[in-house]
N, C-alpha and C positions, 0 to 999 in steps of 0.2 A: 479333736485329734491333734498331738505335739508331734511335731516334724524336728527332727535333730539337725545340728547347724550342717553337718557333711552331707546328710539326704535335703537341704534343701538347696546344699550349692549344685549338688548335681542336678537335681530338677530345673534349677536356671542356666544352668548349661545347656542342658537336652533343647530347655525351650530356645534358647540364644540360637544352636544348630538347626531349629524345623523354623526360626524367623530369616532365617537363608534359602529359605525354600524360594525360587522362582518358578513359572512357569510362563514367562513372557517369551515367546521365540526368538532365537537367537537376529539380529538384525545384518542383515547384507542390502549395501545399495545395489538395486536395479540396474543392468548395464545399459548406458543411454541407449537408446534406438536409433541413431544417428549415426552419418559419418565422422570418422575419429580429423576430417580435415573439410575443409570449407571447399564448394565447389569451383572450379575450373573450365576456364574456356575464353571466349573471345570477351565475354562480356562483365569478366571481373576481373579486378587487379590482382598483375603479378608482383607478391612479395613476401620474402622470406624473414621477415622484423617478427622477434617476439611480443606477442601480446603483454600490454604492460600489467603487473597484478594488482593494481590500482592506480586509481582514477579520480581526479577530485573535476570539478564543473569550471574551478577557475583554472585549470590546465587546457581546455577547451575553447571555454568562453572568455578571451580575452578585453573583450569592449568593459573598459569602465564601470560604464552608466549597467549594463545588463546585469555584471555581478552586485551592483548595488539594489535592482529590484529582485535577482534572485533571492539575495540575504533578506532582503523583506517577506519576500514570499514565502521563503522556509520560516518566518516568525508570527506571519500577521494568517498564512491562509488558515481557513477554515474545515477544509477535507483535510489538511492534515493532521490538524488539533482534533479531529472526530477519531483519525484511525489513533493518535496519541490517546486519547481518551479511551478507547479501546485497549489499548497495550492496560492501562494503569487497571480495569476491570480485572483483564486475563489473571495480571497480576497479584490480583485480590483474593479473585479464588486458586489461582496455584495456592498463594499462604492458607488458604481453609482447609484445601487436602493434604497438604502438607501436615497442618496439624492433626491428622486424621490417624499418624502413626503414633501419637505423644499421648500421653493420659493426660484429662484435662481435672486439676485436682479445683476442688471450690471448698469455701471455708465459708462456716454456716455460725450462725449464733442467736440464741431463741429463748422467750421464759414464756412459760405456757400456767395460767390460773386455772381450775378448776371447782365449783361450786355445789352442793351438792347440800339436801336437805335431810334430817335426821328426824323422823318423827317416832316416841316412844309411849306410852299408856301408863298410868299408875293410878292409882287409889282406886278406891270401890264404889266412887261416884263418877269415874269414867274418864276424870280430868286428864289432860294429856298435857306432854312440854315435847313442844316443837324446837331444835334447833338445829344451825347450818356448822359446816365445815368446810374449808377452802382449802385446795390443797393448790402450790406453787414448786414449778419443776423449772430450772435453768440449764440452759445447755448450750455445748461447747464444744465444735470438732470440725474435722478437715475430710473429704472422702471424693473418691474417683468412681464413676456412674458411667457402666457399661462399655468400658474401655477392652476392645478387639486384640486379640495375642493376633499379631498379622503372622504364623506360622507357615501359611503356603503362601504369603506374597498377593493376596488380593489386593492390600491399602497401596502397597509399592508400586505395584502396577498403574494404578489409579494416579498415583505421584507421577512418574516417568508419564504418563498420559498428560496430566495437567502441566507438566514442564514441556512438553512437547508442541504442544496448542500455544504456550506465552513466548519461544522461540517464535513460532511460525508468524503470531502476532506483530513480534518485532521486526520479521522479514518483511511481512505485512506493508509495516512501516516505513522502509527502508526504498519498498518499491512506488509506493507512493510520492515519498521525497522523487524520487528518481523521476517519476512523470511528472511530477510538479514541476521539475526543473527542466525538461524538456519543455511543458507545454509553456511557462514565461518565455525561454528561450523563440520558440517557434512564435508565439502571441508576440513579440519584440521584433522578429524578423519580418514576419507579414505587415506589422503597419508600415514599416518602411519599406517592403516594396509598395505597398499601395502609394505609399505618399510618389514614390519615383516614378509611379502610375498616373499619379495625381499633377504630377510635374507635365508629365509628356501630353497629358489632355490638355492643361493648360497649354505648354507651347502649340501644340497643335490646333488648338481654339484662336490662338492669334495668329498663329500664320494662314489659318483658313480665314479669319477674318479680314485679313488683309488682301486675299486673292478677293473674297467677295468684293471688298470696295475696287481692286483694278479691274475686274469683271466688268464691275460694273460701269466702271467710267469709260470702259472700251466697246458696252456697250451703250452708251447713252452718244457714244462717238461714233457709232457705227460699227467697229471694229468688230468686235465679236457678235456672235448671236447667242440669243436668250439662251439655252440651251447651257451655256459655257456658264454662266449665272448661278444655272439652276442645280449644275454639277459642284460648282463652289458650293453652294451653301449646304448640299447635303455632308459635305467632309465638316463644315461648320458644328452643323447639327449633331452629329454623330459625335464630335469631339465637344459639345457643349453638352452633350446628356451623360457620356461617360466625366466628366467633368463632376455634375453634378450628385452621380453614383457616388463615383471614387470620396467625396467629398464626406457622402454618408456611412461607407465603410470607413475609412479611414477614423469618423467617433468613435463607429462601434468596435473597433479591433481596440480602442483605445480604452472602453468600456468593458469589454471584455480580457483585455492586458490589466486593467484595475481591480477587477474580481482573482484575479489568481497573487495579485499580489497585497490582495487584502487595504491597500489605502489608495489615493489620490495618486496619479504619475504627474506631472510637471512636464510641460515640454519641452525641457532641457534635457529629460531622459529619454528622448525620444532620438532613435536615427533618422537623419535627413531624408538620405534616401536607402536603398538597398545595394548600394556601388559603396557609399561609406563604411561599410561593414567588410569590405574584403579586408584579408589581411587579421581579420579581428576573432576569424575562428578557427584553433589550429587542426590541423591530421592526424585521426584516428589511427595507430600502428595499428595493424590488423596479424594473427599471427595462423599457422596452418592449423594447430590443434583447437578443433571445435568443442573439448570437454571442459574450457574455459566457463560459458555458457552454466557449467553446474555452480557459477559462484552467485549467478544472477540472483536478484532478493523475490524473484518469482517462485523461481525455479527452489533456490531453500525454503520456501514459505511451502512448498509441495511437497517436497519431503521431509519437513518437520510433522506436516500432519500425515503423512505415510509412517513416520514414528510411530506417532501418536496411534495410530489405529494399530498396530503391533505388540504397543504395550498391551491395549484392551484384551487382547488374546490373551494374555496372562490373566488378568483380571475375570474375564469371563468363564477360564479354568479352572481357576481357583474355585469360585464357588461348586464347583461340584464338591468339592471338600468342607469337613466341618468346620464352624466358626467358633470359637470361643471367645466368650468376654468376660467382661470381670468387674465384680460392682465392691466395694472397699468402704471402708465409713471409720474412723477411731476419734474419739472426741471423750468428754465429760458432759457426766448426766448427773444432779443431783436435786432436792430438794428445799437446797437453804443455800443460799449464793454466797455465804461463809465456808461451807462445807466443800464447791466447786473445785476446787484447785487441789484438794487432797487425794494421795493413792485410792481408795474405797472409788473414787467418782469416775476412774481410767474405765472405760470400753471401746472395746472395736469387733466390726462383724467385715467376713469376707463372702461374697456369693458369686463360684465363678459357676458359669452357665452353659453348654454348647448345643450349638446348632446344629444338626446332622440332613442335610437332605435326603428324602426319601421317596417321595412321590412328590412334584411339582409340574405333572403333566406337560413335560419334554418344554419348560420355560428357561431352564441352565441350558441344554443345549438349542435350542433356540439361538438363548444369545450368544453360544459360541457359534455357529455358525453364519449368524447375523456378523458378529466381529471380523470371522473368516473375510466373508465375503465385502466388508468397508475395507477392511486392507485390499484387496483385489481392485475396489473398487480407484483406492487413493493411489495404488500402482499406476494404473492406467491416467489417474489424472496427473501424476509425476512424467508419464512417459508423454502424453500429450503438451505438457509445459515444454518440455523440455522439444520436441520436435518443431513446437509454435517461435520457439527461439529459435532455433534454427534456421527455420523459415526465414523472419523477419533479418538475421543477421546475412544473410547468403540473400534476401532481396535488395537489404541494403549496400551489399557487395557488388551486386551487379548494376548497381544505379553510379555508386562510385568509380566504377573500371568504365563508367563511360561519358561521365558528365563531363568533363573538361574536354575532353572531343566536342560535345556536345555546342559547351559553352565557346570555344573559338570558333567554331562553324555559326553559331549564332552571330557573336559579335560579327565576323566576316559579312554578315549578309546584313549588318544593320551599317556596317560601313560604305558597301556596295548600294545600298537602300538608299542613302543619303546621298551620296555623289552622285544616282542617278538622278533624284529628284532635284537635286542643282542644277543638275546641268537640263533637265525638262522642264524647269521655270525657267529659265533662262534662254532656252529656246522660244517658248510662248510669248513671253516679254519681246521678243524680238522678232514676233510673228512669224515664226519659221514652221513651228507646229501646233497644234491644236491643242485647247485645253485640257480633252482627253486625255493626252499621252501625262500632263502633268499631273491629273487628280491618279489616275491609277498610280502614277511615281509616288504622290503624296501619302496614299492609301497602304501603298506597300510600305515607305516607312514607319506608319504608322503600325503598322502590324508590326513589323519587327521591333521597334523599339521595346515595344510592347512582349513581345517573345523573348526579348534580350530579357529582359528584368526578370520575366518568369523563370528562365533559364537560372537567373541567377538566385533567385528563391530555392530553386530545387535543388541548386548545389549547395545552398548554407544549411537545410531540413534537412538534406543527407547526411552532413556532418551530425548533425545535431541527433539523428535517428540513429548512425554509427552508436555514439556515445549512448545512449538509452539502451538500444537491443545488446550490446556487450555488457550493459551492467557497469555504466560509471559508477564511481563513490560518489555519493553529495555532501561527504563529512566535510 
């Protein structure tokens, strides 16, 4: 059948308008489930500073040596080159479905023998002549095999699906980084309080040491009784095992500090203590609108795949409609590889095909309501991200609006701590009071010291938690 050139521009036209067919649902983001402002009261800070709309890790983390094992960490770890290596997959098959709208042309070329024996009779004595014929075919052409007129927007959908999934991949990515760099950060902070921990057992191992030995010589003088001895040395003891602990934490955080940054630390990278680091991590501006939080690489990563299950609605619609393909072939066929290249050797065949659903015992709608219901499903895990952020930002709030109260009321009491127990060896020494009053004096410093440092752990992990649950950059 000849098709004339004006009836076949219009048939590629008609098809061009039904390849505009969608039937992907139109997309509206979910209104957060959240408050549109961060919570209020005694125990979070009052302030009116705009949230900054980016954030890098070195605007944060100011210590030197930290931003040099971050930049390692984001180079050398290993989880993150996993979820990297995952990006590169997505990205592989996005480009397969992508190509799923394209015809995929192949160019072929082939000589085919044939062999074939002729046997005939003659004379009146029966004699026969046997002989062969060969026959030789070459061939030559280019054709497209079952290529889809995407007419109601099945392949499209399927596309926007697969671009949807290699975003979400990237956010993926993104959040990864981001706890990478929190968890070095916090893995950097914790060995240096340990070590400042590590300090205070130590001093505390020698000054009980040294009561031991005046114990003891005030007991071998009469002075004191056993008892005053036996109190010494349990502050000894106590401060010789944690000694030994801290000694063993302190490898492992270092061990564990070396695993997230993928090589060897050096102990030049290391902080002394956890008092060396003040000053070295700045303040999170915090701002009142809480819809910030939708920039998080969590939070996108959630609603790229709530895309993604909205395109499939289209996809899954589609098929209730018919499918057309289309199989093409034009090339040269001839039987004398002289003759190949000549008009006479020109053909081409076209077979287009379609697919009509008729009975498929409720498996189209199946999968459309299967589809339905993944979007419902990825809704709710959009709205639960997004309320777990909140959470985490509004706990981190309230840790902030109170840790510096916190932290001078601590130090005050480790100030308090130590000029008691001066002035309670000092007394003892001069036989006024019993060694009692001074082990308990001793014991209380020892606590506090000890609560100082943690104190001051908790206010450098708050900053550091600020920066994560808002969704730093780590570009």
């Amino acid at each position: 059948m000849s098709v004339r050139p004006g009836s076949r521009t219009r048939i590629l036209v008609a098809l061009a308008m039904l390849g505009g067919c969608s039937f992907v649902p139109p997309y509206e983001r979910p209104a957060p489930a959240i408050s549109p402002t961060w919570p209020a009261g005694d125990a979070y800070l009052r302030t009116t500073e705009s949230m900054l709309p980016k954030l890098s890790y070195r605007d944060i983390f100011r210590a030197p040596a930290l931003q040099i094992l971050i930049e390692r960490a984001l180079a050398n770890n290993q989880d993150l080159k996993l979820a990297l290596a995952n990006v590169a997959v997505v990205r592989g098959q996005l480009r397969v479905q992508r190509a799923q709208v394209l015809p995929r042309i192949d160019g072929s070329a082939g000589v085919s023998a044939d062999k074939r024996s002729d046997r005939s009779s003659s004379g009146a004595g029966g004699s026969s002549d046997n002989g062969d014929r060969t026959s030789t075919i070459y061939e030559l052409g280019v054709g497209l095999t079952a290529f889809e007129l995407d007419l109601f927007g099945r392949l499209r959908s399927l596309n926007e699906s697969a671009l949807q999934d290699f975003l979400a991949s990237e956010a993926g990515v993104r959040a990864t980084r981001l706890t990478l760099v929190a968890e070095v950060a916090n893995a950097y902070l914790r060995i240096a309080a340990d070590r400042s921990l590590l300090t205070i057992a130590r001093d505390t191992a020698a000054t009980a040491e040294r009561s031991v030995e005046l114990t003891r010589a005030r007991l071998a003088g009469g002075i004191a009784p056993r008892s005053d001895l036996h109190q010494a040395e349990t502050v000894l003891a106590q401060a010789q095992s944690d000694l030994a602990s801290l000694t063993t934490i302190v490898a492992q955080g270092r061990n564990a500090l070396e695993l997230l940054v993928g090589s060897p630390v050096s102990e030049a990278e290391l902080a002394p203590s956890i008092e060396s680091i003040d000053g070295m991590l700045a303040e999170l501006p915090t701002g009142l609108d809480s819809y910030i939080l939708l920039r998080r690489p969590d939070v996108l990563q959630a609603e790229y795949q709530l895309r993604s299950f909205n395109a499939l609605i289209g996809a899954a619609r589609a098929a209730f409609f018919p499918r057309i393909t289309l199989t093409a072939a034009t090339g040269l066929t001839s039987t004398a590889l002289s003759s190949l290249f000549t008009a006479g050797a020109f053909s081409w065949t076209v077979q287009p095909s379609l697919l009509l659903p008729i009975f498929d015992a409720g498996v189209n709608q199946g999968n459309l309501e299967a589809s339905i219901a993944m979007r419902e499903v990825a809704t709710a895990r959009y709205q639960k991200t997004i309320q777990t952020a909140f959470r985490e930002v509004a706990d981190a709030l309230a840790r902030r609006g109170t840790i510096d109260n916190q932290l001078e009321a601590q130090t005050r009491l480790e100030e308090a701590a130590r000029d008691n127990y001066e002035l309670a060896n000092a007394r003892y020494r001069q036989g006024i009071e019993s060694y009692l009053s001074t082990l308990d004096a001793q014991r209380t410093l020892y606590g506090a010291r000890r609560s100082l440092v943690s104190t001051w752990l908790v206010r450098a992990e708050n900053l550091i938690e600020l920066y994560r649950v808002i969704g730093g950059d780590t570009v």
